[in-house]
C-alpha positions in Angstrom: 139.5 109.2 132.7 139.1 112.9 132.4 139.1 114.7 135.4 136.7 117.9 136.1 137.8 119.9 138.5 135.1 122.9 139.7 136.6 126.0 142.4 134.1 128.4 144.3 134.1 130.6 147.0 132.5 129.6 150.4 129.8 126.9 151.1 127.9 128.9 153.9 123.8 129.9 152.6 124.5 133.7 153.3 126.8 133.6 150.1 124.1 132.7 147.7 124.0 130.3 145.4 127.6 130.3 143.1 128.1 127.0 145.4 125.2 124.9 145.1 124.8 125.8 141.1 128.0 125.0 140.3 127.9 121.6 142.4 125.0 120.8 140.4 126.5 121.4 137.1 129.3 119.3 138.1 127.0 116.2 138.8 125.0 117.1 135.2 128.0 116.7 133.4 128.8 113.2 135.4 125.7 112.1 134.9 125.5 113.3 130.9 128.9 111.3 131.1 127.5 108.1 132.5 124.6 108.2 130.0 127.3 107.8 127.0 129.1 105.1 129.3 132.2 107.4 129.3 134.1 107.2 132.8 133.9 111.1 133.9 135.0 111.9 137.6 134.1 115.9 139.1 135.9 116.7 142.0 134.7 120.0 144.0 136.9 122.2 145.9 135.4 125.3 147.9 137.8 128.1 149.6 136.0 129.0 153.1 136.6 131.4 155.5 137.5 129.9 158.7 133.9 130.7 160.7 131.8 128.8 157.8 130.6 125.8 160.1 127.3 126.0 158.1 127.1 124.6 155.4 124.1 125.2 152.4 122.3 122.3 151.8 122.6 121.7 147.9 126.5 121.5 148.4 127.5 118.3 148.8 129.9 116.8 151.7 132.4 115.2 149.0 133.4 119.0 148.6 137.1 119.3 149.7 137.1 122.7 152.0 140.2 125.1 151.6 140.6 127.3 154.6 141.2 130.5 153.8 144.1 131.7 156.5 145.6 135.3 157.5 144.5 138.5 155.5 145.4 138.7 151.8 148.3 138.6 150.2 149.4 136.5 152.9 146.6 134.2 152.5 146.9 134.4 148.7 150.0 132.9 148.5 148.4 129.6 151.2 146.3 129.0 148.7 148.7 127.9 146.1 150.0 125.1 147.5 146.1 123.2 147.7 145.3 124.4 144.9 148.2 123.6 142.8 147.6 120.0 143.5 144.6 119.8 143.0 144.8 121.1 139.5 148.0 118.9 139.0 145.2 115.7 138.8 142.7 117.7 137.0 142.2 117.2 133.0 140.0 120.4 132.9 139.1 123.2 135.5 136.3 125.3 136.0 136.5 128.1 138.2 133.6 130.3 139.3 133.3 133.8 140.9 136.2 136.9 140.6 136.8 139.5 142.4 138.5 137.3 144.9 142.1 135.6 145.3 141.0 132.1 144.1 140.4 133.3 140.5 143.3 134.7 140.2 145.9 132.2 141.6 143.6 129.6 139.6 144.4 131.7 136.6 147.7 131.5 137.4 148.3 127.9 138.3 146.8 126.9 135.2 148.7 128.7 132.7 151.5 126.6 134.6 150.4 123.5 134.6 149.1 123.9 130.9 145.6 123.1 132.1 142.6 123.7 130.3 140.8 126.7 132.1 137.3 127.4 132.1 135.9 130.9 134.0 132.2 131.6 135.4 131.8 134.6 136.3 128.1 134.4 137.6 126.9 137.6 136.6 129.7 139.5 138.0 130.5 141.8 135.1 126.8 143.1 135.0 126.3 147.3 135.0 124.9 147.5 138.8 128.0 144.6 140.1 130.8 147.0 138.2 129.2 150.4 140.0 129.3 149.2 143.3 132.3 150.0 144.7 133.5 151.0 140.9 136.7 152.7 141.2 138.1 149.7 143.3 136.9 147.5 140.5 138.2 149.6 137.7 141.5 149.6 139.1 141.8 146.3 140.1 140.4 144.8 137.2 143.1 146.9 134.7 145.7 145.6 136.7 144.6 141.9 137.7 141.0 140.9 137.2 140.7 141.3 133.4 144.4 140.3 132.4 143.8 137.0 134.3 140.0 136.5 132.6 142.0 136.6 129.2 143.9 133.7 130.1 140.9 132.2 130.0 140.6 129.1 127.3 136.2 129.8 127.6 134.5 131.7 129.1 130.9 130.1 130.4 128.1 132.7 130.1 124.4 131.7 131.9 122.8 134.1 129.6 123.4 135.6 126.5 123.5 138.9 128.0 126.6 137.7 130.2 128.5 137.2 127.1 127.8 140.1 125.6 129.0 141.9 129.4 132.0 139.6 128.6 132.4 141.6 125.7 131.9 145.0 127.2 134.4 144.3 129.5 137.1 143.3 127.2 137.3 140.1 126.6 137.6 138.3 123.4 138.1 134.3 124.5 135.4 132.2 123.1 132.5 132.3 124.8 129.7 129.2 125.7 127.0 130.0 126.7 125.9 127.8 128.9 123.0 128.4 131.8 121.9 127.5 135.5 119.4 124.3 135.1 116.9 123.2 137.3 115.6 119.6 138.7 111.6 118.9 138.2 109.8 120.0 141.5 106.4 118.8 142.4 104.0 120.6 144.8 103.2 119.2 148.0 100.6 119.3 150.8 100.9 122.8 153.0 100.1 122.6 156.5 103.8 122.7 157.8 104.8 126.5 156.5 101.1 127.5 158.1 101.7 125.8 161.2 104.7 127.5 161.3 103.7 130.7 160.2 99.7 130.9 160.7 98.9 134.6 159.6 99.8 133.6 155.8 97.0 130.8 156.0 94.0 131.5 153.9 96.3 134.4 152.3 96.9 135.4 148.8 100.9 134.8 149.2 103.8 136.0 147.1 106.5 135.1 147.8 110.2 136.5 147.7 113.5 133.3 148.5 116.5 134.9 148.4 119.3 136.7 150.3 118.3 139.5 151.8 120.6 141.6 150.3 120.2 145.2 149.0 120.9 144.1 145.1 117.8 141.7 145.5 115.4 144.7 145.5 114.0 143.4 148.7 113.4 147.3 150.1 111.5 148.2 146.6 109.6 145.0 147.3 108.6 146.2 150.6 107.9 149.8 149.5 105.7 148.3 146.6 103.7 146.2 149.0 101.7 149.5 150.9 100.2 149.8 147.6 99.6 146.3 147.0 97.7 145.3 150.1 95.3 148.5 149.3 94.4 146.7 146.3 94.2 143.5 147.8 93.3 143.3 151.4 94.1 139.3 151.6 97.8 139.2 150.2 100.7 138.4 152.1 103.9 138.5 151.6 106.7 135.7 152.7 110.1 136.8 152.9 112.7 134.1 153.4 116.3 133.9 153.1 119.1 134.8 154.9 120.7 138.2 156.1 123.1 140.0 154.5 124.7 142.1 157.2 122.3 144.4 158.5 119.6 143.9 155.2 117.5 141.7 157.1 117.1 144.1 160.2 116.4 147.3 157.7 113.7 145.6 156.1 112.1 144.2 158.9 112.6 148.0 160.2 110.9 149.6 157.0 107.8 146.6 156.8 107.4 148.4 160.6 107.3 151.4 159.7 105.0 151.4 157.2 102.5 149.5 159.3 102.4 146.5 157.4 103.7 143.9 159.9 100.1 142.2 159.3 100.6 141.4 156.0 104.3 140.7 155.7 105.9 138.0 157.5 109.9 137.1 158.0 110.8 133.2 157.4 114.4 133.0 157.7 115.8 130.2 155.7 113.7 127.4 154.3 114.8 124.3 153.3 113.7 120.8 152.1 109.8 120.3 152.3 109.1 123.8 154.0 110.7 125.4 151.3 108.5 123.4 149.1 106.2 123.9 151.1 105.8 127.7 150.6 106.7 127.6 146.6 103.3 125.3 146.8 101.2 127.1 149.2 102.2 130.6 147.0 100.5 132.4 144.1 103.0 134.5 142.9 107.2 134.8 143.1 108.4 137.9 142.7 112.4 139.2 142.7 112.7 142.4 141.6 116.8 141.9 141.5 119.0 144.8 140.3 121.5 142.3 139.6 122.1 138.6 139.2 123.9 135.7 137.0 121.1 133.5 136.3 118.4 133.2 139.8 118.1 129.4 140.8 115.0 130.9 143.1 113.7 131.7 139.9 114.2 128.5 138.0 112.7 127.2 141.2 109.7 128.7 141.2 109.0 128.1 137.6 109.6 124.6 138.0 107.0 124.0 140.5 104.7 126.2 138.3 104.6 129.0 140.3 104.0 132.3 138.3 106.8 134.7 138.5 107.4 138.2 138.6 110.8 139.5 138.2 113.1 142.1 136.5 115.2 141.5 133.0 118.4 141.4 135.8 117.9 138.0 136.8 118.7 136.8 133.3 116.2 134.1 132.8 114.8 134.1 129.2 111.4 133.4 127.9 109.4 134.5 131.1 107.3 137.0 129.8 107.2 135.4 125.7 106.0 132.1 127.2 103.1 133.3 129.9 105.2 131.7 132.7 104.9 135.4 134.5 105.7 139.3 134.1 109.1 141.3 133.7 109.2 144.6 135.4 110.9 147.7 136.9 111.6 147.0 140.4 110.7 150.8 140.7 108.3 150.4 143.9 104.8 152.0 141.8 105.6 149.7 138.8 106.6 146.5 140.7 102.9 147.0 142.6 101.0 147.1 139.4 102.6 144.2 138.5 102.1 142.2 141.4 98.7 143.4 141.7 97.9 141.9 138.3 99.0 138.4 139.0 97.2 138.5 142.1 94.2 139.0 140.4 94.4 136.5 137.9 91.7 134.5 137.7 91.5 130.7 138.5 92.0 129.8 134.7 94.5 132.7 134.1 96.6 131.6 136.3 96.9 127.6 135.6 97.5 128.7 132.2 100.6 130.7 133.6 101.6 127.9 135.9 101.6 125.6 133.1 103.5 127.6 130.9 106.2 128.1 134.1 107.0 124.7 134.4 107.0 124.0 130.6 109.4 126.7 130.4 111.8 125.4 133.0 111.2 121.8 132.1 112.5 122.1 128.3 115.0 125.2 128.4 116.4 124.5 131.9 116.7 121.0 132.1 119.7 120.0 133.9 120.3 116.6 131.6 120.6 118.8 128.7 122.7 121.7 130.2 124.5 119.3 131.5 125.3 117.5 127.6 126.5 120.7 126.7 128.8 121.4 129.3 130.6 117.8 128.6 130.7 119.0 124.9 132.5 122.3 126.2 134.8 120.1 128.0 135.5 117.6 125.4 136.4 120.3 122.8 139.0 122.0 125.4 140.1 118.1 125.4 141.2 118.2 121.1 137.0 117.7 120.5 135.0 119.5 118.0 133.7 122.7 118.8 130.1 122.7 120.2 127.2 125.2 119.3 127.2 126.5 122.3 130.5 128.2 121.7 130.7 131.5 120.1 134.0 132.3 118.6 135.6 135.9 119.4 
């Protein structure tokens, strides 16, 4: 029975989503397994910081949790030992995220053990992710980072655009190209997000689910919205998601000082039906992102039909071809125009958009189908035949 074997970094929400997508990938592939009765088996591993009690809800509790100990290289070398036998009963691995010890040690390990080795880099090589903190980056990835990518047997790309980044950077492995899916989502009644948060009631609401994070765009987002609400005296906008560092304070800072605490309104982290709740009760998602893999928040919205309004750095194809939405700057004068226009859509206008969103999501981000090819990736890193989805060096 071949063994999959999947290795992040960190289960806690304020991380983002690396988790919970590749989690999900892993169960598309069992699944796209079971449908061909082949006997399949994922395991999950996650390396955690010691102070990670919470947990996000779209990782599962069969995860097994590798505390990270001590400061690195010290707690480099702890992590062998775990991780070692946990890719001695593995058939193939899949390891997502650099930048970090557990990429390179899985690197490492594999080589050893002969195992094939499959790296996600989840829109880590992108321009803005290589500038910040750049010279670091440049150093460490000539002496460690891109070395250990090479060893590589695929690389998995979300987008097309990743693999040509995989490119930029240096890398000649094969590439598949493989992105983030999405489950169906169905709206549902809204009187729990207004009860909770009654000034958005009656409201023309856009809404922004993510990490509140600088690379998000979230303080564009807010600077856009002065000239938003001049245009359109009944929108509001929900902000939820959790802080990174200081972000959440500096926004909720700026929406003060610009005198637009009536109109903008902080919801921490949703989850389950509220977070439904407010994709339903919404008329627009925006995420003007400088820089992401492939946005689950995103596939999200589009799956519930919620029109969407976000910039080519989120990497999800076919928005703007299909209707489903509008790509933009996330400079704070374009970004309003944008908004403002899907806003003001009209009743018809904008059902034609929703439809399109959840046509969009529903046949180019279906998770049974993503989930075919990754198998297909796997079973040619097995002695298979080379899928399509693979693009030779």
């Amino acid at each position: 029975m071949p063994v999959i074997l999947d290795i992040w970094n960190h289960v806690a929400p304020k991380f983002g989503g690396i988790g919970p997508s590749a989690a999900a990938l892993a169960h598309a592939v069992e699944q796209s397994a079971t449908q061909q009765s082949q006997p399949w088996r994922s395991e999950l591993l996650a390396i955690c910081d010691r102070d990670e009690s919470e947990r996000h809800l779209d990782i599962p509790r069969s995860v097994q949790i590798v505390v990270r100990e001590g400061r690195r290289p010290v707690s480099d070398l702890r992590l062998a030992s775990p991780l070692k036998t946990a890719l001695a009963a593995s058939s193939v691995c899949h390891v997502h995220g650099i930048w970090e010890a557990h990429s390179l040690a899985v690197g490492r390990l594999a080589g050893q053990l002969g195992k094939p080795l499959v790296s996600s880099v989840h829109g880590m090589l992108e321009r803005w992710e290589l500038a910040n903190k750049g010279l670091k980056k440049q150093i460490y990835s000539f002496l460690l980072e891109r070395p250990s990518l090479s060893r590589s047997s695929c690389l998995r790309a979300l987008s097309e655009q990743e693999a040509v980044e995989y490119r930029r950077f240096g890398l000649n492995n094969p590439v598949a190209v493989v992105p983030n899916g999405i489950a169906p989502l169905t709206r549902i009644e809204t009187s729990g997000i207004f009860s909770r948060f009654p000034r958005a009631e009656g409201k023309s609401i856009a809404l922004f689910m993510a990490r509140l994070h600088p690379k998000k765009g979230i303080f564009n987002l807010i600077r856009s919205w002065s000239a938003v609400v001049r245009g359109n005296p009944d929108a509001h906008l929900l902000i939820a998601g959790s802080s990174f560092g200081d972000t959440g304070q500096k926004a909720s800072r700026m929406v003060s000082e610009l005198g637009l605490d009536q109109s903008v309104t902080f919801c921490g982290v949703l989850n389950g039906d509220l977070k439904i709740q407010a994709m339903s009760a919404a008329r627009v998602f925006c995420l003007p992102s400088y820089s992401e893999g492939m946005s689950m928040s995103v596939l999200e919205a589009l799956s519930i039909g919620l029109p969407v309004v976000i910039t080519s750095a989120c990497n999800v194809d076919g928005v703007a071809e299909c209707g489903a939405g509008l790509v933009t700057s996330n400079k704070p004068n374009e970004l309003a125009d944008t908004l403002s226009s899907v806003l003001s859509l009209g009743s018809s206008q904008w059902q034609s958009a929703s439809d399109s969103a959840q046509l969009l999501a529903r046949s180019k981000y279906d998770w049974p189908e993503i989930g075919a090819a990754m198998q297909s990736v796997y079973e040619w890193l097995l002695g298979g035949a080379q899928p399509a989805c693979v693009l030779s060096n």
